[in-house]
N, C-alpha and C positions, 0 to 999 in steps of 0.2 A: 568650461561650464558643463554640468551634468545636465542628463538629459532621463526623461521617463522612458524606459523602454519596455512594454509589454512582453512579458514573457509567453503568457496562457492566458487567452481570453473563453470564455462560455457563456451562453443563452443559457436561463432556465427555463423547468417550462412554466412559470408564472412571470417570466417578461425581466425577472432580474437579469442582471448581467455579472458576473465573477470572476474576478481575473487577479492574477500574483504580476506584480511590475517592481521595476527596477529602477530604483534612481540614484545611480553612482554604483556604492558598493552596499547600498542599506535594500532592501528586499521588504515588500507589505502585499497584505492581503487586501484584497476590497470588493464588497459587494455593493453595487449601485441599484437603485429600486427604481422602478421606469416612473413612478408619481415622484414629486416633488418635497409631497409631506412627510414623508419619510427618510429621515436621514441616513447617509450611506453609510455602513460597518466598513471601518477599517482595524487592520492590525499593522501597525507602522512599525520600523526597522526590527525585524525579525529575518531571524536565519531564511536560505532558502528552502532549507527542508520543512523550516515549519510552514511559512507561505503554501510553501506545496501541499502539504496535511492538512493546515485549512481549508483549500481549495478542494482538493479528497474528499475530505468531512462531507462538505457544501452540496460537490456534487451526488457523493450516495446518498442523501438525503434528499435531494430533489430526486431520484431516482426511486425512493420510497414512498415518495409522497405521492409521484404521477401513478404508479402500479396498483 
C-alpha cells in the first residue's frame, strides 16, 4: 500500500501552508488555506520538477507580497 510522503512543507506568511507530496510514484502540489471556506489548490499527478516549480512560484510570490 502507498503511502503520502511529504517531500517540502512551508508556512506563508498569511497562515497558508504549501507543500509538494508524494504518493507512490505520482507527485502534487498543494496549498492548503488555514479557513475552511476556502478550498485547497491542488495540482495532482505531476512530474516532480513541476510540483517543485509550483511550489517556487508560490513561494516567490509570498516573498513579494510580504516586502
Amino acid at each position: 500500500m502507498a503511502r503520502v510522503i511529504t517531500l517540502e512543507k512551508h508556512l506563508l506568511s498569511n497562515g497558508d501552508t504549501a507543500c509538494v507530496k508524494r504518493l507512490g510514484r505520482k507527485y502534487y502540489f498543494e496549498r492548503l488555506h488555514p479557513s475552511f471556506t476556502t478550498p485547497p489548490e491542488t495540482s495532482p499527478n505531476t512530474s516532480k520538477n513541476e510540483a517543485m516549480k509550483l511550489l517556487e512560484d508560490c513561494l516567490k510570490a509570498d516573498v513579494l507580497e510580504s516586502d
